[in-house]
N, C-alpha and C positions, 0 to 999 in steps of 0.2 A: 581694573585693567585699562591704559592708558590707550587711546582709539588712533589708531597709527595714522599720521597726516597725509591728504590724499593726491599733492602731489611735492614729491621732493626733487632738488637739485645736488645732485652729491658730484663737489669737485669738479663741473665743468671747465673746460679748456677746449679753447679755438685757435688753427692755425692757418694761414695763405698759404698758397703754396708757395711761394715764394720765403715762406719760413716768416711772415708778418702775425705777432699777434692782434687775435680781434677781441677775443676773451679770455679771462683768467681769472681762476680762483673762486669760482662762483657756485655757493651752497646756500639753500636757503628749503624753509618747509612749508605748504601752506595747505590750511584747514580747507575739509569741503564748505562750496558755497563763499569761498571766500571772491572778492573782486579786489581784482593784484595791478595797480598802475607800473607801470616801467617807464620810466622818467631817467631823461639826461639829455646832454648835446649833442650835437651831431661828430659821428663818429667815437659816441661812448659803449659800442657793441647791442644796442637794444636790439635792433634787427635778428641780430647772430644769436642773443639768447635766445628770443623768440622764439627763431628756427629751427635752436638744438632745443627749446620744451618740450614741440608742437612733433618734430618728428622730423620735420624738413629736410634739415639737414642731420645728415651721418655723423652718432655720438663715436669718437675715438679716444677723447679721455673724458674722464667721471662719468655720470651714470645720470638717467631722470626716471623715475618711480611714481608711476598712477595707479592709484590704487592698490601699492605694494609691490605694482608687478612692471619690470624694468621695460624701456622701450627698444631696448636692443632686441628682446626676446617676443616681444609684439608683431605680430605679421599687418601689412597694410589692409587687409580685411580686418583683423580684432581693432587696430589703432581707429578706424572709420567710425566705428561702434560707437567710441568712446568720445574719438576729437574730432571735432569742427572747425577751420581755420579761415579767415577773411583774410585778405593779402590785401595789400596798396595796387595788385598790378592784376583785380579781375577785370576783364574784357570780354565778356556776354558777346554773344551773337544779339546783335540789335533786332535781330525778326524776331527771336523769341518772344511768345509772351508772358508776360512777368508770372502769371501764376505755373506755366509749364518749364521756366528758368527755376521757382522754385520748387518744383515736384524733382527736380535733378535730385537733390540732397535728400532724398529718398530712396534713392539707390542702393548704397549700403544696406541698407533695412529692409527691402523691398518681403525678402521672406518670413519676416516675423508678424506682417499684417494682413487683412484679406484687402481687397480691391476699395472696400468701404469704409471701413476703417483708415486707410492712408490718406482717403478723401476728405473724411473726417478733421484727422487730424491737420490737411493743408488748408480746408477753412480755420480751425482754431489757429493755425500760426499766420496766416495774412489776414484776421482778426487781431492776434496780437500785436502783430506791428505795424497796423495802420493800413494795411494795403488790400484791402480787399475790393474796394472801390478802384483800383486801379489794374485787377486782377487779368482782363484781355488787353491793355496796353502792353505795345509793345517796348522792349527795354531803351530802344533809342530815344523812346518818347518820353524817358522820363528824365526830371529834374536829378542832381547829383545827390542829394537828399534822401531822394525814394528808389536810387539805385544803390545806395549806401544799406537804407533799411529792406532791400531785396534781397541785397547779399549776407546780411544776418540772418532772412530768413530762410532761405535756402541751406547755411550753416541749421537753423535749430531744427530745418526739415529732418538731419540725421539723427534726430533726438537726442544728441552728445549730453556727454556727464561734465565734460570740459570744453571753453570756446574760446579760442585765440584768436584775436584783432588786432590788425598791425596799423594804427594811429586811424581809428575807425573814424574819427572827426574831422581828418586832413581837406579843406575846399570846403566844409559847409559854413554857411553862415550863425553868429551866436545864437540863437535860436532853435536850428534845426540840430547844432553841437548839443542843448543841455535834452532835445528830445530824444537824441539817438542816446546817450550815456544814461537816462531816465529807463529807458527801456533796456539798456543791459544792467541796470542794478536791480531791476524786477525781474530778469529772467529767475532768478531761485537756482540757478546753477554755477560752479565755479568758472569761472573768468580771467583770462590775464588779454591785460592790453597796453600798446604803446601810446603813451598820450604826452603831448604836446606842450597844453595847458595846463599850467600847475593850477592854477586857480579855482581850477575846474575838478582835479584831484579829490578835494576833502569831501563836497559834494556827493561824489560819486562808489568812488573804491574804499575797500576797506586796508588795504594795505598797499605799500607803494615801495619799490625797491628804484633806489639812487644811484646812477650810473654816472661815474668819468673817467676815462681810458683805461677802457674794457674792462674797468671793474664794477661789480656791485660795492659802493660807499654806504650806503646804509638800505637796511631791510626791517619792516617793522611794519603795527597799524599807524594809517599815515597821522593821528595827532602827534605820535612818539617820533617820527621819524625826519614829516616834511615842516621841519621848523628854520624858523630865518637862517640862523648860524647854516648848517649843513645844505639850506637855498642860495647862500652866498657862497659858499667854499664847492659848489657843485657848477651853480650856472653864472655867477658871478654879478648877481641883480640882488637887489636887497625885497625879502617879503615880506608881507606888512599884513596884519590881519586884525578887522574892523568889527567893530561889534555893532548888532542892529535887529532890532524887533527880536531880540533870543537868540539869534544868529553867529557866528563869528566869517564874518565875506573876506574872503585873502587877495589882497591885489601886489600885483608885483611894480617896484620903482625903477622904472629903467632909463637911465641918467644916459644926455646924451654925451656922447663922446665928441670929440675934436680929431678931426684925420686930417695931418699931416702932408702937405703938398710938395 
């Protein structure tokens, strides 16, 4: 018996109101546990799918299915259960401090544990991501970094089965990029995220859907999918990938141009 995939896109479509499309045509299915890149240029609809995955925005054509069960027919108490969502536009209260910003996302769940147990569990997540040492700082005090890895934690405070990241790496530096994508490939839970950096793709996700104007161009695991040909006819830069110590490291060539006076 075939183990039905545990989150589907069936036939998404997005409109402006203005009657502008943002997306169209967009099906795709993806395995528990799976880490899903969403790659493209600006203005390829990543946002809009994000939005209609995660719940955000109101599905009015096609359907998204977690775990079988459609998100039209989900109430924002069951959807909480399930999904966790990081945005580009969180704005903490800067008094707060970091470990009672992340006791928020405990909310949702509040009734399924005693007082000790949720405590429990807010040491093991600011253990896992680093932050425990920074646990009575407050949120203005901290680097973009460790508010970036606050807001993840505070998302897996609601114990989600699914975590949605809207370009979780956007302002860090290379370094603090491969630690924060390190730590969503080890969460052990399925994942979709917008990211930026191809390069950084194969490293991390295991599957990667290709966006240019407002469609999904390709869907797949990303060695089938994010290959030169389809990096060129998507983002318009040639990709090149190097072999070294067992490795293959992908760097992209980006030729300059000549602008016209």
């Amino acid at each position: 018996m075939t183990t039905p995939s545990f989150l589907v896109a069936e036939d998404l479509e997005y409109f402006a109101l203005n009657g502008d499309v943002l997306l169209q045509d967009v099906s795709f299915e993806l395995a528990e546990g799976s880490i899903l890149a969403i790659a493209g240029p600006n203005g390829a609809g990543k946002t809009t799918l994000l939005n209609l995955l995660c719940g955000a925005e109101t599905l009015a054509l096609g359907d998204v299915l977690v775990k079988g069960h459609s998100l039209k027919r989900l109430s924002a108490k069951e959807r909480a259960r399930i999904i966790a969502v990081v945005g580009q536009q969180e704005l903490p209260d800067g008094r707060l401090a970091l470990r009672d910003y992340v006791a928020l996302g405990q909310i949702p769940i509040r009734a399924d544990r005693s007082a000790d147990a949720h405590a429990k569990e807010l040491n093991r997540i600011m253990d896992l991501t680093s932050l425990a040492a920074l646990a009575d700082k407050r949120m203005a005090q901290l680097s973009g970094g460790e508010r970036q890895r606050a807001h993840i934690a505070r998302a897996l405070a609601q114990n989600p089965s699914l975590l949605f990241l809207d370009e979780p790496t956007n302002h860090l530096d290379p370094d603090a990029k491969g630690r924060m994508l390190s730590l969503v490939a080890e969460l052990g839970i399925t994942v979709v995220m917008i990211v930026h950096d191809l390069v950084m793709i194969p490293e991390f996700a295991t599957h990667v859907a290709l966006m240019k104007s407002t469609r999904v161009t390709g869907f797949g695991r990303v060695d089938e999918v994010l290959t030169p040909e389809r990096v060129r006819e998507t983002f318009g830069v040639d990709y090149l990938c190097f072999h070294h110590e067992g490795r293959v490291i992908p760097a992209l060539d980006i030729r300059r141009t000549t602008v016209s006076t």
